[in-house]
DOPA-496666 format. One record per residue (C-alpha): residue number from 1; residue in one letter; x, y, z. Coordinates in steps of 0.25 Angstrom, whole numbers, plus 5000, padded with zeros to 4 digits. Each point is the difference from the previous one (the first is absolute). Layout:
<nodes>
+-----+------+------+------+------+
: pos : code :    x :    y :    z :
+-----+------+------+------+------+
: NUM :    a :    X :    Y :    Z :
...
+-----+------+------+------+------+
</nodes>
This chain:
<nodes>
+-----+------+------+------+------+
: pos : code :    x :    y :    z :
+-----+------+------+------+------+
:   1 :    x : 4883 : 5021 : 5113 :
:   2 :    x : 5011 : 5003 : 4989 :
:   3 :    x : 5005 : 4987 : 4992 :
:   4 :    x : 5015 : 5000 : 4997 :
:   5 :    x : 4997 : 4990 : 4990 :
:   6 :    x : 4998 : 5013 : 4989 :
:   7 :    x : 5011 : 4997 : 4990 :
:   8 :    x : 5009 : 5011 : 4994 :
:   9 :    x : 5005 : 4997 : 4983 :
:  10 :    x : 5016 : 5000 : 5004 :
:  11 :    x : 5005 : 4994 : 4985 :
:  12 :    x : 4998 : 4998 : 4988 :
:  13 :    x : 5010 : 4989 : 4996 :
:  14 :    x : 5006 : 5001 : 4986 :
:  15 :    x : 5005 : 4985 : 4994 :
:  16 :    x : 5013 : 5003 : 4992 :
:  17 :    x : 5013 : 4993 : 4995 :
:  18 :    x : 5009 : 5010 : 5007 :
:  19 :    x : 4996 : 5006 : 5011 :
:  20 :    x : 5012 : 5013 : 4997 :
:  21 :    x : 4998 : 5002 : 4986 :
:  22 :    x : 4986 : 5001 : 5002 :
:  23 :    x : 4999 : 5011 : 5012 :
:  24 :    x : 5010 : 5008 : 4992 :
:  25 :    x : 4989 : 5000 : 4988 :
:  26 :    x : 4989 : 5003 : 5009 :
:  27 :    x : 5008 : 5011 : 5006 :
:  28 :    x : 5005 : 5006 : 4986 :
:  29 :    x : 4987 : 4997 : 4992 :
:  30 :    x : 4988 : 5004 : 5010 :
:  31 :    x : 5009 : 5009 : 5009 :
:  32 :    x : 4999 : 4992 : 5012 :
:  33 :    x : 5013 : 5002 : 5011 :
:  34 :    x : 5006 : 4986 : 5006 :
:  35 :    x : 4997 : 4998 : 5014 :
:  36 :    x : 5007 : 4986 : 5001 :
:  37 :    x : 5008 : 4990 : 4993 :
:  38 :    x : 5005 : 4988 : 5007 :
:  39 :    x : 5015 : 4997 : 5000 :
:  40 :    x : 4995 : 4988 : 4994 :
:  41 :    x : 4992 : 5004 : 4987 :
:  42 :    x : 4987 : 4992 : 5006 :
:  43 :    x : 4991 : 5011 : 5004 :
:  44 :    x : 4999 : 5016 : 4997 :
:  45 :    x : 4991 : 5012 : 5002 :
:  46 :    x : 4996 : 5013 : 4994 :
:  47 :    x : 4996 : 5012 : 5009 :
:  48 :    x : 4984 : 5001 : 4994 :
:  49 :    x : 4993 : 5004 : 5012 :
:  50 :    x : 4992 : 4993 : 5011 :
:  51 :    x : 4999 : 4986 : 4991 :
:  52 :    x : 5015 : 4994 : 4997 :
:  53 :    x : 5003 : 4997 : 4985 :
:  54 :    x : 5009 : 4988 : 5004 :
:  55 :    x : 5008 : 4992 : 4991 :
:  56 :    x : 5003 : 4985 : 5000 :
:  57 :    x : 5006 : 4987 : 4991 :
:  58 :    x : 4990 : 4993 : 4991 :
:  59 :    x : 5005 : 4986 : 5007 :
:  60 :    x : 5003 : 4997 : 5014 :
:  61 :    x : 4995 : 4993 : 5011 :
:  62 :    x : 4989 : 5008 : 5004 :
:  63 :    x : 4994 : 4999 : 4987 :
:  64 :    x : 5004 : 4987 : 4994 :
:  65 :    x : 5000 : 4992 : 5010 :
:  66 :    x : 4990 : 5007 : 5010 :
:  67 :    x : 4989 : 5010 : 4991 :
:  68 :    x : 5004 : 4993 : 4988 :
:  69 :    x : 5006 : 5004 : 4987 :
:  70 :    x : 4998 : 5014 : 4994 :
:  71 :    x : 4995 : 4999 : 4988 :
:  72 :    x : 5004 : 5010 : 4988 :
:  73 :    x : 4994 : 5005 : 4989 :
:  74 :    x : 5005 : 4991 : 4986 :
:  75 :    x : 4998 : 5009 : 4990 :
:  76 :    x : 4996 : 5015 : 4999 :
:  77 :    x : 4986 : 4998 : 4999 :
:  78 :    x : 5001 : 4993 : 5014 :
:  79 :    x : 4999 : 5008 : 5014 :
:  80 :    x : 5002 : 4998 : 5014 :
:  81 :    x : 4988 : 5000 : 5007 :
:  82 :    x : 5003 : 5013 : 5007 :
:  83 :    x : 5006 : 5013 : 4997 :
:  84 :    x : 5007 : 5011 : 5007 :
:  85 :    x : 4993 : 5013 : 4997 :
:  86 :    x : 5007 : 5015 : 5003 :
:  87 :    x : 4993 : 5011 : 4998 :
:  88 :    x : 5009 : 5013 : 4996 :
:  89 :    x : 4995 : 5016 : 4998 :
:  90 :    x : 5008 : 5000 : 4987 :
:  91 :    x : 4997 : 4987 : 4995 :
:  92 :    x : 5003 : 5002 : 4984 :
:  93 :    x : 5015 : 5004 : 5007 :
:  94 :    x : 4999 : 4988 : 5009 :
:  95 :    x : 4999 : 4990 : 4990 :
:  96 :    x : 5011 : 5007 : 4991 :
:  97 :    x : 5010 : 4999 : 5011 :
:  98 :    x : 4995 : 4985 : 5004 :
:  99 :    x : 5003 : 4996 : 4983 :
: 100 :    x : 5013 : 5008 : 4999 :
: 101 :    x : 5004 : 4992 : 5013 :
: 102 :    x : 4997 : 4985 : 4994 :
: 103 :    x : 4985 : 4998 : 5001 :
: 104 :    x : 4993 : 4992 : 4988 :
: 105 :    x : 4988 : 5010 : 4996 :
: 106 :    x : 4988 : 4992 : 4999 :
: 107 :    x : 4988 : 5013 : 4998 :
: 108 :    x : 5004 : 5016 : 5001 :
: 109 :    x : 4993 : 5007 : 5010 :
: 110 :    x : 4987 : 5004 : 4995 :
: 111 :    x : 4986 : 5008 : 5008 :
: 112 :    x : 4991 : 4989 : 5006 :
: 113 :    x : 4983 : 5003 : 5001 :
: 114 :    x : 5002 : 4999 : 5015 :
: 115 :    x : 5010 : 5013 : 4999 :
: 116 :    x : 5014 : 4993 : 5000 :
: 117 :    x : 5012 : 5002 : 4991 :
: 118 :    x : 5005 : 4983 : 4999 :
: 119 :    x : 5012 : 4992 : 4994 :
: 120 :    x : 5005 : 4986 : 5001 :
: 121 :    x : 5015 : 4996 : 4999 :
: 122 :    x : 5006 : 4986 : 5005 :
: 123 :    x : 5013 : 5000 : 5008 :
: 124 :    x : 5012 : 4990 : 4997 :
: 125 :    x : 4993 : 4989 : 5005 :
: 126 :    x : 4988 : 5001 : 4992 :
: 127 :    x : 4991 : 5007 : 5012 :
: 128 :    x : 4990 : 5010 : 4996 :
: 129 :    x : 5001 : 5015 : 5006 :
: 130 :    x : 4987 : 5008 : 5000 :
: 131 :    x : 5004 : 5014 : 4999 :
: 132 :    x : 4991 : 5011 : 5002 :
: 133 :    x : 4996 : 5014 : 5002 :
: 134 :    x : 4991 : 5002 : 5016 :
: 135 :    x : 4985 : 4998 : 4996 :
: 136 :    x : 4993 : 5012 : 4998 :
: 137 :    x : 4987 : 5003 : 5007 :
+-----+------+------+------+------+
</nodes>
């Protein structure tokens, strides 16, 4: 007997102080296209495929009051405990557009010993982005 208690990933939930400026950042810096913005600036998303890259304020109820608060890095040597990773066929291009666009450079791509091509920026809000070349086999 099948369950329909399988889950499916459906978001990944970026904590931000404006929701707008950063969907456009995303959109500019990674080259994502903006599926959604509400009317009232409280929640957006990018077009990245079967998961949604979703966007939402650092303080609200749901997290405040409900989850608790977000907490967010303090200084440059603090990180969230999670990062978004894109993986790119051009990646040294990739992270040349996402820098040109406002992201903070952390670590220039450079070729892994598992057979990836990885650099690290951090978004306006402090996040980290993985960005990467696909594995090689």
């Amino acid at each position: 007997m099948a369950s329909n208690l399988g889950p499916a990933f459906a978001y990944t939930v970026v904590y931000c102080r404006d929701v707008a400026k950063s969907v456009a950042f995303y959109a500019k810096a990674f080259g994502y296209s903006v599926r959604r913005l509400d009317e009232n600036r409280k929640w957006g998303e990018l077009e990245s495929g079967a998961t949604t890259i979703a966007f939402t304020p650092m303080h609200q109820h749901e997290t405040d009051d409900i989850t608790g608060h977000v907490q967010t890095p303090q200084s440059r040597g603090d990180r969230q405990p999670i990062e978004l990773c894109f993986d790119y066929v051009d990646i040294d291009a990739a992270y040349k557009r996402a820098i040109e666009n406002g992201a903070v450079a952390v670590s220039e791509p450079e070729e892994k010993k598992w057979g990836q091509k990885v650099g690290y920026v951090r978004d306006p809000d402090g996040n980290v982005v993985r960005m990467g070349s696909h594995v090689k086999s």
